[in-house]
C-alpha positions as CSV (number, residue, x, y, z in Angstrom):
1,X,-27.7,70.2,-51.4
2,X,-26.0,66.8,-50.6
3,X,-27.3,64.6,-53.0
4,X,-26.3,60.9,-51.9
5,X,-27.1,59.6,-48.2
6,X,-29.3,56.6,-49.0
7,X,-27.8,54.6,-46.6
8,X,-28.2,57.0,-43.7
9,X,-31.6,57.9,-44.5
10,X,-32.9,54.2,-44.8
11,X,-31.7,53.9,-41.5
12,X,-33.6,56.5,-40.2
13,X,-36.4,55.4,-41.9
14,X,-36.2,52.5,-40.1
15,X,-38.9,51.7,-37.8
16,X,-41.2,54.7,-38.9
17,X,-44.3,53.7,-40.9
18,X,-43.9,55.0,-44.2
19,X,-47.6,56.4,-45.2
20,X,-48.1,58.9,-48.1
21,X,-51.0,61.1,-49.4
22,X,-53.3,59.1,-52.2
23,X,-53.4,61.9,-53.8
24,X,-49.7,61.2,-55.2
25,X,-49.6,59.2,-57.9
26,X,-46.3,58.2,-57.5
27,X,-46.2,56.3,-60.8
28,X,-46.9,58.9,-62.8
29,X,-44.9,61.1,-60.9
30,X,-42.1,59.0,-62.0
31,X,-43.1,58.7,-65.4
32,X,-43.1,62.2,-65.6
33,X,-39.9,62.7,-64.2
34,X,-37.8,60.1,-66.3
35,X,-39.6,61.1,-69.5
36,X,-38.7,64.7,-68.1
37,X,-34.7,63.4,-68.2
38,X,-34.9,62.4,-71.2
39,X,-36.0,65.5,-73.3
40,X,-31.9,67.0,-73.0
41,X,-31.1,64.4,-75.1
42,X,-31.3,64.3,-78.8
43,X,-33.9,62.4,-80.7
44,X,-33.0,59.1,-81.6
45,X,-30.8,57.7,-79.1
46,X,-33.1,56.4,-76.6
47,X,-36.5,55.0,-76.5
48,X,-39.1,54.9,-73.4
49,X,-40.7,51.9,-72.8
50,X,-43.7,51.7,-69.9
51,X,-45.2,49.0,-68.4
52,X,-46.8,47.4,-65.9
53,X,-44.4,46.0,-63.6
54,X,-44.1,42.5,-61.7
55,X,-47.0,42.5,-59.2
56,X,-47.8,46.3,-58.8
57,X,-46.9,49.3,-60.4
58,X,-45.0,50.9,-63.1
59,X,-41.8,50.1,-65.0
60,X,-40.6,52.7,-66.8
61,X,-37.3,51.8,-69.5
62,X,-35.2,54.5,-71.0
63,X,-33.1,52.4,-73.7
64,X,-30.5,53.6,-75.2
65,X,-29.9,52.9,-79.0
66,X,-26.6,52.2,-78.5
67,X,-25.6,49.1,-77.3
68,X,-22.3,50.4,-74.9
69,X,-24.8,52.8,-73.4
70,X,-26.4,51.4,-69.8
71,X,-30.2,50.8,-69.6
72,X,-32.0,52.9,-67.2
73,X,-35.3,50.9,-65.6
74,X,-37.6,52.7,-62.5
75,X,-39.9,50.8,-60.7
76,X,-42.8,53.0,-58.6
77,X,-46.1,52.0,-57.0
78,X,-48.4,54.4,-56.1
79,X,-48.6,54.6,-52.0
80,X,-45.2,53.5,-51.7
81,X,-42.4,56.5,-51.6
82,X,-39.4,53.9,-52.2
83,X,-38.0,54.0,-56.2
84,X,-36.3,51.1,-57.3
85,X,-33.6,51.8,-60.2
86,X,-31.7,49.6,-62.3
87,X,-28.9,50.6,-64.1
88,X,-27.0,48.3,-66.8
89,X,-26.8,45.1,-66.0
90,X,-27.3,44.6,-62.9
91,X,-26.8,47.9,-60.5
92,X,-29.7,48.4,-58.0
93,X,-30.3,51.3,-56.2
94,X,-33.3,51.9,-54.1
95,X,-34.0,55.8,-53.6
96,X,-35.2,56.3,-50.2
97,X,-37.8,59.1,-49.7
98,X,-36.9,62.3,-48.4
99,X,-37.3,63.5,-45.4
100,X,-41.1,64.6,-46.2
101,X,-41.7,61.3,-46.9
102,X,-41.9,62.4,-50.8
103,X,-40.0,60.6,-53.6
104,X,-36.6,61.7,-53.8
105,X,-37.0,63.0,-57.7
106,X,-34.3,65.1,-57.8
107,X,-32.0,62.6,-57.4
108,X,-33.3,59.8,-59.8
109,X,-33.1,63.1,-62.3
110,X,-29.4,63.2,-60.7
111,X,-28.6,59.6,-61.5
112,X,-30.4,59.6,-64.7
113,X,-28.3,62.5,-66.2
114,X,-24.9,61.0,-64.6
115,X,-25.8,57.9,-66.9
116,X,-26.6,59.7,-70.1
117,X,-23.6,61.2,-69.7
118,X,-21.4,57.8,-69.3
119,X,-20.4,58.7,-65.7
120,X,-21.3,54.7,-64.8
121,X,-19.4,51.8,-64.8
122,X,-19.9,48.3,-63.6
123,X,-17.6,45.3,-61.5
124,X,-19.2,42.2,-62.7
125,X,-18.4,38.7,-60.9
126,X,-19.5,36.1,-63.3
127,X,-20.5,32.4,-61.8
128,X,-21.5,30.2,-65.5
129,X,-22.6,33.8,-67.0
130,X,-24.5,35.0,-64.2
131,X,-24.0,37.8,-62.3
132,X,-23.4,36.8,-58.5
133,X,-21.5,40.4,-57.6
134,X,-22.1,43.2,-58.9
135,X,-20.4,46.7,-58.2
136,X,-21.9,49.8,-59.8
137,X,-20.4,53.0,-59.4
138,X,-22.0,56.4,-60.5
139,X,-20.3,60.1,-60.4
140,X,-23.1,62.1,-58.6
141,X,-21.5,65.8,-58.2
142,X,-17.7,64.7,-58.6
143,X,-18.1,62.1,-56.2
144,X,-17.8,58.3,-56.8
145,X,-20.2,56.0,-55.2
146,X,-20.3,52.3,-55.4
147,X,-23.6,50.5,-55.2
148,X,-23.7,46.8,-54.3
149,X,-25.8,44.2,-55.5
150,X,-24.8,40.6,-54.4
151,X,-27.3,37.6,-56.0
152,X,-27.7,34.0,-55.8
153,X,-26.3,31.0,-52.9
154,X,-22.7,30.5,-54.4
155,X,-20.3,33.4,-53.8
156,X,-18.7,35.9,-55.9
157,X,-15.3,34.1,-54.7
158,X,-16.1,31.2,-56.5
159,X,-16.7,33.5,-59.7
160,X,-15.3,31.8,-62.7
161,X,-13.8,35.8,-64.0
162,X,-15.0,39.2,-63.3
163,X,-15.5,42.3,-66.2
164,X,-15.2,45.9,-65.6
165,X,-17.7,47.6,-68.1
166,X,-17.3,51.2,-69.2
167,X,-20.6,52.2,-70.3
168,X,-20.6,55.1,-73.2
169,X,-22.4,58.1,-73.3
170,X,-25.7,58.2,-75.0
171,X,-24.6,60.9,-77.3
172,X,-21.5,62.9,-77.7
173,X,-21.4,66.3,-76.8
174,X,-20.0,69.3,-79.7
């Protein structure tokens, strides 16, 4: 199964009203599927924090004890398919639904194990400490792919330095 196409399939989303069952609770769903992640790794080094997000729906947190590890943060709303994700500091990734129209689960689990494992990095373009340009790139099945996230009216060009940061593991394997 070819796990990354978010760009194609946003496309071919496009112009299609998106309408789910109200039967999903996509929130909880999502929850579910996070908390779900999270039970391969050992007790300790993460926490799960959920919330009611901005406006409508459900944050859910994973964060990591370790401070070199990257936060993990899901955003769902019941009737909507689309999962935000937010990885580090500033990574965004917005998992389109499936071709069912369905939340694409198995690839926030994908992401979410890639991340535990360290397999994330970040290009950060600073302007006075804020990110303006961000760069995120996740190993999902061997491959590298580079998520971008671009923020604010003066250009990452005009960045006063950029940072690559190597995020660590959230536990290291025997």
């Amino acid at each position: 199964m070819e796990v990354y196409r978010l760009r194609h399939r946003l496309l071919s989303l496009f112009g299609k009203s998106v309408q789910m069952t109200e039967a999903l609770d996509v929130e909880a769903v999502v929850e579910q599927c996070v908390t779900a992640a999270c039970e391969k790794l050992p007790k300790g080094v993460f926490e799960i924090s959920v919330s009611p997000a901005p406006g409508q729906g459900v944050a859910i947190r994973v964060l990591p004890r370790n401070e070199g590890c990257a936060q993990i943060s899901a955003y769902a709303e019941n009737g909507n398919p689309l999962i935000s994700l937010w990885i580090g500091r500033s990574t965004m990734i917005e998992l389109t639904p499936r071709e069912d129209n369905q939340p694409d689960l198995d690839l926030l689990t994908t992401i979410c194990h890639e991340v535990f494992l360290g397999r994330f990095r970040e290009e950060l373009w600073l302007v006075d400490g804020e990110v303006r340009k961000c760069h995120g790139k996740v190993t999902l099945n061997g491959t590298e792919h580079t998520f971008r996230y671009y923020a604010g009216s003066r250009l990452a060009s005009k960045a006063d330095h950029a940072v690559v940061v190597y995020y660590s593991p959230y536990y290291e394997k025997d």
